[in-house]
C-alpha positions in Angstrom: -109.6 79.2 148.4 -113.0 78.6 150.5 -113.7 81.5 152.3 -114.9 81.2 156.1 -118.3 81.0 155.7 -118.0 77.9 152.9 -115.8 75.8 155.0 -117.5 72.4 155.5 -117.9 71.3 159.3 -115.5 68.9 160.5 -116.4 65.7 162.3 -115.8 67.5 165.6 -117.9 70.5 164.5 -120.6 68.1 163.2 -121.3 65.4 165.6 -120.7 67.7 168.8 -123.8 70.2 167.2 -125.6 66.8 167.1 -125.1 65.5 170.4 -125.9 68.9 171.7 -129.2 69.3 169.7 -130.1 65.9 171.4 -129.3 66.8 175.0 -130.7 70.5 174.8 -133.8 68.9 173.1 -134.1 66.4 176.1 -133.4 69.1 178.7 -136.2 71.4 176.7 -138.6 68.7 177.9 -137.4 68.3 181.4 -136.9 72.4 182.2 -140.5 72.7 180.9 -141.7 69.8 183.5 -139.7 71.4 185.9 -141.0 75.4 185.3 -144.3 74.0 185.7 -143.8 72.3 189.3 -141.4 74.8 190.9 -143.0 77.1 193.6 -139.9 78.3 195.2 -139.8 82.1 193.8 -136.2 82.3 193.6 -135.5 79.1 192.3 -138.2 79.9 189.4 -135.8 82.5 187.3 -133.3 79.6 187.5 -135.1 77.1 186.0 -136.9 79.4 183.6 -132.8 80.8 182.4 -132.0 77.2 182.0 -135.5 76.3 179.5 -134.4 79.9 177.6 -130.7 78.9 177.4 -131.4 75.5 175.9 -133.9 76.7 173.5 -131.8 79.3 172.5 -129.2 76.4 171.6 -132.1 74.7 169.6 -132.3 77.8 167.2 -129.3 78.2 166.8 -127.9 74.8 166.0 -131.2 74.6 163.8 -129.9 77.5 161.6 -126.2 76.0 161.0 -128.2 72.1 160.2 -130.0 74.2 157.5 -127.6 76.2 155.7 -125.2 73.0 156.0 -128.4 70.6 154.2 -128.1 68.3 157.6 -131.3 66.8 158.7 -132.0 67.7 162.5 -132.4 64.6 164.4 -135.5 63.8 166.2 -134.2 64.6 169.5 -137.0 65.0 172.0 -140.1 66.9 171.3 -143.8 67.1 173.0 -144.4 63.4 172.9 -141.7 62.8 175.8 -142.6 65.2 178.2 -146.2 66.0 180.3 -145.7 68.9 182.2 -149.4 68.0 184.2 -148.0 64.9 186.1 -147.8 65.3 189.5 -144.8 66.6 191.0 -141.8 64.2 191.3 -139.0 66.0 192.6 -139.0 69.1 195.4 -137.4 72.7 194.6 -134.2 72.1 196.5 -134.0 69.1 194.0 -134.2 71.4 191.0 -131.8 73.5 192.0 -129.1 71.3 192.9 -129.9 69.4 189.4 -129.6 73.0 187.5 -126.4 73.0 189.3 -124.9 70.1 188.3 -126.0 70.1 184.5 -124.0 73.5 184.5 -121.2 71.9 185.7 -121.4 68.8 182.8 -122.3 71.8 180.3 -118.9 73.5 181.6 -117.1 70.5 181.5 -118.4 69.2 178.1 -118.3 72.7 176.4 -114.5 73.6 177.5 -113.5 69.6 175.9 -115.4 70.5 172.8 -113.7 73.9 172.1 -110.1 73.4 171.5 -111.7 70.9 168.8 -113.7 73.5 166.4 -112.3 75.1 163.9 -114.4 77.8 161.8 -115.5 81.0 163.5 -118.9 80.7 163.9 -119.3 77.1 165.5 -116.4 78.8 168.0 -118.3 82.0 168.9 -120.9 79.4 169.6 -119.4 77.3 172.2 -117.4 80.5 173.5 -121.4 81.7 174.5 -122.3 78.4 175.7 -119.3 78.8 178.3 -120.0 82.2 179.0 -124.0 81.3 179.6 -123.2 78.1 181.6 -121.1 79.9 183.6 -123.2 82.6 184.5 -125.9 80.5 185.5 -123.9 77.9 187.5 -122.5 81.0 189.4 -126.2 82.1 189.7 -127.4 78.7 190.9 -124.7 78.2 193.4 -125.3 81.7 194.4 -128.9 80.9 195.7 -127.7 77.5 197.1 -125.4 79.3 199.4 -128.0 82.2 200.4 -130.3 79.2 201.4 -128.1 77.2 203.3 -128.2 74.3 201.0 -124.7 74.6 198.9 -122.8 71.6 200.1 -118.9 72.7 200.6 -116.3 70.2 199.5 -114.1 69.8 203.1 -111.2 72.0 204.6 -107.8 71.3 204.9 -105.3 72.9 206.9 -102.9 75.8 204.5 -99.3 74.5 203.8 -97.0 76.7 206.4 -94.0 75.6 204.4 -92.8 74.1 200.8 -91.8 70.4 201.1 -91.4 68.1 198.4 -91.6 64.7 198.4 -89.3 62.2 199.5 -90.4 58.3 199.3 -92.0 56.4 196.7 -94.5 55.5 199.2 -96.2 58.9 198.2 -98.0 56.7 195.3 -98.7 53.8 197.9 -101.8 52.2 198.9 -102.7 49.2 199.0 -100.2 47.7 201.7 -98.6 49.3 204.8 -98.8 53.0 206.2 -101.3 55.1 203.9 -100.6 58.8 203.4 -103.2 61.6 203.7 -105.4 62.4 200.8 -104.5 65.2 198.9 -106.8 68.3 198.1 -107.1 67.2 194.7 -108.1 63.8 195.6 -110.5 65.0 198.0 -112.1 67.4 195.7 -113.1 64.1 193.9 -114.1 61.8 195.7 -116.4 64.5 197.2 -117.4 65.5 193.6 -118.3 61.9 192.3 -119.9 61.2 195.8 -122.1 64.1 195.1 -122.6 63.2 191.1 -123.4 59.9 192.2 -126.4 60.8 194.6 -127.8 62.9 192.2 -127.9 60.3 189.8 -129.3 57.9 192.6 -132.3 60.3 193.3 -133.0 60.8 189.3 -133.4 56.6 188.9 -135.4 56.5 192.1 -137.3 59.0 190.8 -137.8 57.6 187.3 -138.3 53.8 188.4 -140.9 55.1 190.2 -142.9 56.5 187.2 -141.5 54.2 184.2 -144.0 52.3 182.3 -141.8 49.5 181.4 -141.0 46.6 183.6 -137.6 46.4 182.6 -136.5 49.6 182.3 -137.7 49.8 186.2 -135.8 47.2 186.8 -132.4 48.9 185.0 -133.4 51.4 187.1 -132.9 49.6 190.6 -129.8 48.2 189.3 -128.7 52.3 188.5 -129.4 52.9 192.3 -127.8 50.0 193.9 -124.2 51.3 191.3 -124.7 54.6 192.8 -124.8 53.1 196.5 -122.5 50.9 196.1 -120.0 53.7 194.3 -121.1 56.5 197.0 -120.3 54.3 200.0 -116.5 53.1 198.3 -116.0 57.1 197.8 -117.1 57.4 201.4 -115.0 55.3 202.8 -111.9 57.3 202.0 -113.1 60.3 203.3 -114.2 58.8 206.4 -110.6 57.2 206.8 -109.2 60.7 207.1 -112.1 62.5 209.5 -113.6 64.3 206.8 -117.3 64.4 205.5 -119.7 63.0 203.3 -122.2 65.1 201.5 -125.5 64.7 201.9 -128.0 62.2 200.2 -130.4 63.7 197.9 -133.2 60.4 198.1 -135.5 62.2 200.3 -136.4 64.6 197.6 -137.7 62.1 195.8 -142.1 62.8 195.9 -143.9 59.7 196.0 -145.3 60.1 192.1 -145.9 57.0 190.0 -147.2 59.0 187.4 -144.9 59.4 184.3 -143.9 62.6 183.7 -141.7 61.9 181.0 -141.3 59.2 178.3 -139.1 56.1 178.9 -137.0 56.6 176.0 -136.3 60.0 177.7 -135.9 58.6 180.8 -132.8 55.9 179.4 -131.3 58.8 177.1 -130.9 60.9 180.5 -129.4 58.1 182.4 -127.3 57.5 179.8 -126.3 61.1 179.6 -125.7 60.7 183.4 -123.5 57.6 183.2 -121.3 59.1 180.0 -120.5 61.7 182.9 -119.5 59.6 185.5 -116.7 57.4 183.1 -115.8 61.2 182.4 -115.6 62.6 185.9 -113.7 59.1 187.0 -111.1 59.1 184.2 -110.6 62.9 185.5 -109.9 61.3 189.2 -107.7 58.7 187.8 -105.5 61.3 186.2 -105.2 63.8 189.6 -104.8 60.5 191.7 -101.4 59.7 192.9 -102.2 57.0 195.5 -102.7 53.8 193.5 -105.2 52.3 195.6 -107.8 55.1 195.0 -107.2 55.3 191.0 -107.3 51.4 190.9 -110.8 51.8 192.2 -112.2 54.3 189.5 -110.6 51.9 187.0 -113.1 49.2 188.3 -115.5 51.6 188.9 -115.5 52.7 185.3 -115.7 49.2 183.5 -119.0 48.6 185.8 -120.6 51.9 184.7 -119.4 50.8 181.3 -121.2 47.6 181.3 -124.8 49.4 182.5 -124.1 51.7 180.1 -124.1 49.3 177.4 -127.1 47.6 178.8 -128.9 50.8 178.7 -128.0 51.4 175.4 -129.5 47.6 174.7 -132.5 48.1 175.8 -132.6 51.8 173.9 -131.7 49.7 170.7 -134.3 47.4 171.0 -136.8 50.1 171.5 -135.7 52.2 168.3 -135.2 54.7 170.9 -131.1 55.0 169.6 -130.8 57.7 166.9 -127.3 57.0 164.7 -125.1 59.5 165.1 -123.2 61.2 162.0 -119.9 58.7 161.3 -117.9 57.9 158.8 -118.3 55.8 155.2 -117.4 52.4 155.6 -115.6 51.8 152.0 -114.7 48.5 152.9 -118.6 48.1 152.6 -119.1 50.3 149.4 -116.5 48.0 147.1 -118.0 44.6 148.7 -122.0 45.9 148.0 -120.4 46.9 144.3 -119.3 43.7 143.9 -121.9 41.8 144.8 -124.3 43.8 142.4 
């Protein structure tokens, strides 16, 4: 019988360490950049726990890779980041991105841990949660104290328990509309939000990108992200509630790189794997057809720039393969052919 420290990792063990030694590796470079340009004192620490937090991930998924014999993929190093270009984001920028790569982390960590298995790699991601929690209270925390935390809207408290009594309920599209419910506010405010973050980060990098297409992929990113903020909008707006704000203005005016292109696409592409996420989330916690309809569309067209992006990453030799299966189809036909 193996004992607990011999058990192999599973696929789930396996290629979520991998991912995560990619995106902590990429995050690395970007919380250095960051550290560097921040003068806000109390937005400093933050950034600073962030850089420690992801580095501490490096270590220890460096340490299970070697015991196991895995090679460490190449991830981001150095090369991709130069912590001297002029600024391209301001401080309330930072914060609000620490903010919202917490809540990914949270979201990705808490999908990833009913999947592991052996006691180690599950103390692991148990910390990660932990960590990611404690800083995404700490980040919000310092929103709030300056103003800045945008609040998804009010809505009146239920006085009394009713249930439901028409199939209208799940309507949309034709006659009378129903009220949002909190659930569907919370996001369609959410993926408004996610969404201008993301439109402020490709502004940002089409500014600076050296390539002429991978500016151009990054226009197209922005005009998804307007076009997706202003159908999310539109729903609020219908029922007299808010938008939150727009992020854009942060943007410095910096054509100076200060990161490479190839991290630049992986990040996007990061940002657009999120966004399918966040929406298939919506769809499941809609009830009115209308509004899950739309993140259905909404989805296939982040789908397709997604795959573009990964295209033009693939092209590059930018693309690192990820651990998968053996194809044994392929084995017996190569033996054959020998």
């Amino acid at each position: 019988m193996e004992t607990e420290h011999n058990i192999r990792l599973t696929s789930a063990e396996l290629s979520s360490l991998w991912s995560n030694y990619l995106m902590d590796s990429m995050s690395i470079c970007v919380f250095t950049y960051f550290l560097e340009k921040v003068n806000d004192s109390e937005i400093k620490p933050i950034i600073k726990q962030a850089l420690k937090m992801s580095s501490e991930h490096i270590e220890i998924i460096k340490k299970i890779f070697s015991a196991e014999g895995i090679p460490l993929p190449k991830g981001f190093t150095d090369e991709d980041v130069n912590p001297h270009a002029p600024k391209l984001f301001q401080d309330t920028f930072l914060l609000n991105y620490v903010k919202h790569m917490t809540k990914g982390g949270l979201s990705l960590y808490g999908a990833i841990l009913p999947n592991i298995v052996r006691k180690d790699i599950r103390e692991y991601y148990s910390s990660c949660l932990a960590s990611t929690t404690e800083l995404y209270n700490e980040t919000t925390s310092i929103l709030s104290s300056k103003g800045i935390e945008i609040r998804p809207p009010f809505i009146p408290y239920p006085k009394d328990v009713e249930f439901v009594e028409k199939q209208s309920f799940l309507a949309g599209w034709f006659g009378e509309q129903r009220s949002l419910t909190g659930q569907e506010i919370m996001n369609l405010f959410t993926n408004i939000q996610t969404n201008k973050l993301g439109e402020a980060l490709v502004i940002g990098f089409g500014q600076v990108a050296g390539s002429v297409k991978i500016r151009d992929y990054m226009l197209r990113g922005k005009e998804i992200s307007k076009k997706h903020i202003a159908i999310f909008s539109k729903y609020l707006n219908a029922d007299d509630l808010p938008s939150p704000m727009t992020w854009d203005h942060e943007v410095e005016a910096s054509t100076e790189a200060p990161f490479s292109d190839k991290l630049m696409m992986y990040h996007v592409g990061v940002m657009n794997a999120s966004s399918v996420g966040n929406y298939g989330v919506a769809i499941s916690m809609s009830q009115r057809r209308d509004i899950a309809s739309v993140y259905v569309r909404l989805s296939a067209e982040i789908g397709k720039y997604a795959e573009d992006g990964i295209n033009i990453m693939i092209d590059n030799a930018w693309l690192e393969r990820p651990p998968q299966n053996i194809d044994r189809d392929a084995l017996i036909k190569k033996r054959n052919e020998n």
